[in-house]
C-alpha positions as CSV (number, residue, x, y, z in Angstrom):
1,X,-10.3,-0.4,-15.9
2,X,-7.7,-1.6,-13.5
3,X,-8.2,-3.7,-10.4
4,X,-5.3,-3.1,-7.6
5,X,-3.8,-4.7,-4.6
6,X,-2.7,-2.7,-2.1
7,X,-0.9,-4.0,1.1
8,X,1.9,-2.8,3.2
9,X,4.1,-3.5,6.6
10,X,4.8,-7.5,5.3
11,X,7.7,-7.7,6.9
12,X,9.1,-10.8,5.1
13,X,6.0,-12.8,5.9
14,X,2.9,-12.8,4.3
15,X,-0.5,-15.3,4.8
16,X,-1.8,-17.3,2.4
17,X,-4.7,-15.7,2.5
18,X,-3.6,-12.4,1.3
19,X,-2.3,-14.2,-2.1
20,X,-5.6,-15.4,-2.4
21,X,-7.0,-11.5,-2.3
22,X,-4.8,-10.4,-4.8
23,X,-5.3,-13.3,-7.2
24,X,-7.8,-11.2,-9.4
25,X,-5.7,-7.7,-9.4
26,X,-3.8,-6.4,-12.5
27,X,-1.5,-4.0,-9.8
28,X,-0.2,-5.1,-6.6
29,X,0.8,-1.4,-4.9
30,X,3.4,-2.3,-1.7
31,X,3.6,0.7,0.8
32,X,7.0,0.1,2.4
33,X,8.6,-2.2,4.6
34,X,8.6,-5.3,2.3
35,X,11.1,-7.2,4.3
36,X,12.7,-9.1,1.5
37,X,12.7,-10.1,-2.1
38,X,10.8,-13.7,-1.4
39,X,7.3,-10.9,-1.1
40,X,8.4,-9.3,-3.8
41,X,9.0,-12.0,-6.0
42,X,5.9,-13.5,-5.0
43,X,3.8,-10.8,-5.6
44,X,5.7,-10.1,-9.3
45,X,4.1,-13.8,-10.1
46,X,0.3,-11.9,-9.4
47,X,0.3,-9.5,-11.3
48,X,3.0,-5.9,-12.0
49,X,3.8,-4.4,-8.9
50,X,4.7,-0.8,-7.8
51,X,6.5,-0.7,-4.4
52,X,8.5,1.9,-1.7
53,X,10.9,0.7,0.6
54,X,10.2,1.1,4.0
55,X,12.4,1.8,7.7
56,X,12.8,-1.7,8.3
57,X,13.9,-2.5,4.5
58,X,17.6,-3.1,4.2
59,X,20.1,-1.7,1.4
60,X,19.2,-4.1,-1.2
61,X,15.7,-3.9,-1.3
62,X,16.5,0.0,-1.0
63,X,18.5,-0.1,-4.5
64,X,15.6,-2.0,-5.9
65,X,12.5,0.3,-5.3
66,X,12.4,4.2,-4.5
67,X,11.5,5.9,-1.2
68,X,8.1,7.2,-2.6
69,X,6.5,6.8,-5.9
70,X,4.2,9.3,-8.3
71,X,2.3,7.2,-11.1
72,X,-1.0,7.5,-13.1
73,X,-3.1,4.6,-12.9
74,X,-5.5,5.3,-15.6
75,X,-6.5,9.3,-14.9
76,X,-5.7,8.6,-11.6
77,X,-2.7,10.4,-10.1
78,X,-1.0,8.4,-7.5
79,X,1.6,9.5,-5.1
80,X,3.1,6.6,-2.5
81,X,5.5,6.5,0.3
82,X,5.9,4.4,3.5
83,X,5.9,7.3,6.1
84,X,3.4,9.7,5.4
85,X,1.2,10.3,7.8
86,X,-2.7,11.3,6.7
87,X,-5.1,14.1,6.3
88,X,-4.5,16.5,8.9
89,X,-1.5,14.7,10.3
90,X,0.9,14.6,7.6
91,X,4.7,14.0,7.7
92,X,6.7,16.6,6.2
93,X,7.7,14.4,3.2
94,X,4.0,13.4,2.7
95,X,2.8,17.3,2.7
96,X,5.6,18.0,0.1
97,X,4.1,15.1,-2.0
98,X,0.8,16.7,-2.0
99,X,1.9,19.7,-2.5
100,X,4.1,19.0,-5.6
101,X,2.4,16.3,-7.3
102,X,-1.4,17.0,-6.0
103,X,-2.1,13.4,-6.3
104,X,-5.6,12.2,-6.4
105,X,-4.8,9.5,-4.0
106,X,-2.2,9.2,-1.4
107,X,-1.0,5.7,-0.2
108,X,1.1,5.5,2.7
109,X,2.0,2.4,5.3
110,X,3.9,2.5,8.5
111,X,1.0,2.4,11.0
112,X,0.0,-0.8,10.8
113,X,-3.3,0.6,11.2
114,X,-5.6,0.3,8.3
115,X,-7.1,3.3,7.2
116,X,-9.2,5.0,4.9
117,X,-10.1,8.9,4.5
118,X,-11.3,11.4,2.3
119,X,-8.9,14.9,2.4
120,X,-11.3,17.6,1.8
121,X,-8.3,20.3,2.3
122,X,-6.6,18.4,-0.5
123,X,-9.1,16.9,-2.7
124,X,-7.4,13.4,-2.2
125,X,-8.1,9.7,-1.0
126,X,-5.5,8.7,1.2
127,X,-5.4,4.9,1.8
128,X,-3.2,3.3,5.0
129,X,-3.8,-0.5,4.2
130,X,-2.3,-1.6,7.4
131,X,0.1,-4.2,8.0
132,X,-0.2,-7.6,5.6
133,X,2.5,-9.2,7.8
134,X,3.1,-11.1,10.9
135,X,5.4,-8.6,12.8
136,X,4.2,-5.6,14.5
137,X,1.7,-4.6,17.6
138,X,-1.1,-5.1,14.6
139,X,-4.1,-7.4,16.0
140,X,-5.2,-7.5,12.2
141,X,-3.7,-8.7,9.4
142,X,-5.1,-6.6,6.6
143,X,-4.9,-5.4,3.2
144,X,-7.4,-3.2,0.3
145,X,-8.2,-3.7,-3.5
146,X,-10.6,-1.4,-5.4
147,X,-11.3,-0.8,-9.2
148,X,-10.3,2.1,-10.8
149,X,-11.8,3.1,-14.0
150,X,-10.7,6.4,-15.5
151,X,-11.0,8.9,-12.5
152,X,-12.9,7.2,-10.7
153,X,-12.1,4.5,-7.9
154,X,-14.4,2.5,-6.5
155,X,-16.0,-1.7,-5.2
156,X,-13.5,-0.9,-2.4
157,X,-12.4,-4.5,-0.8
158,X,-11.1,-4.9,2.6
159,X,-8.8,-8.1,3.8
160,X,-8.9,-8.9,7.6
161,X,-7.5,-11.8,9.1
162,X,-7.0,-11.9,13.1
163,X,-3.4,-12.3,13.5
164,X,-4.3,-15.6,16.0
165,X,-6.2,-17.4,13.2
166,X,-3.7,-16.6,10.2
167,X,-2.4,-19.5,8.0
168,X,1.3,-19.6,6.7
């Protein structure tokens, strides 16, 4: 059994408060535009971390993690990438993930929009976890855990914050 973080969109800023979510997780999971090594350095003291680079992510965090990731997480296939749309609105690099790796769940960023859907078509969970950082049209600051235990993935946690009442 596993317990993960999953954020995205920090954007070299990230509330206290968010640390504070993640402080029970063995996995942090970071979607794309990190924004610079401080996060990821910080979230490396929490616990292991898998992350993409995103648009806004310069060279050097590009060297450091890949565009998209494909990982087990106990029987748990996971495929993750920054821009990849969701069910029924997937970008073309987010369809070819699907369709190469058939990943159980799909984790993807860029929206700033949390959100979280079930894709019948392709038997997947795809997870958006918004934006965990300060910069963006984003009202909320948000970010997910859940549990995964063997296949299954469940006690689903959502982080919201207004961006008005956040505390660096």
């Amino acid at each position: 059994m596993k317990k993960i973080g999953i954020l995205s969109d920090t954007h070299a800023s990230v509330p206290e408060r968010v640390w504070e979510f993640f402080e029970d997780v063995d996995e942090i999971w970071h979607a794309g535009d990190i924004g610079s090594f401080e996060v990821l350095d910080r979230l490396r003291s929490i616990a292991e971390v898998k992350a993409v680079y995103g648009n806004i992510d310069n060279h050097l965090i590009r060297s450091s993690v890949p565009e998209y990731q494909v990982f087990m997480c106990e029987d748990v296939q996971v495929a993750m990438i920054h821009i990849g749309g969701y069910p029924g609105r997937y970008t073309k690099e987010g369809k070819s993930l699907i369709r190469q790796y058939r990943p159980d769940l799909f984790v993807s960023g860029h929206s700033h929009i949390l959100k979280v859907m079930y894709d019948r078509t392709h038997e997947l969970l795809h997870i958006n976890p918004g934006a965990a950082g300060n910069k963006g049209f984003h009202k909320l600051i948000t970010a997910v855990k859940l549990r995964v235990d063997g296949k299954k993935m469940s006690d689903m946690e959502i982080f919201e914050l207004e961006r008005r009442q956040r505390s660096y």
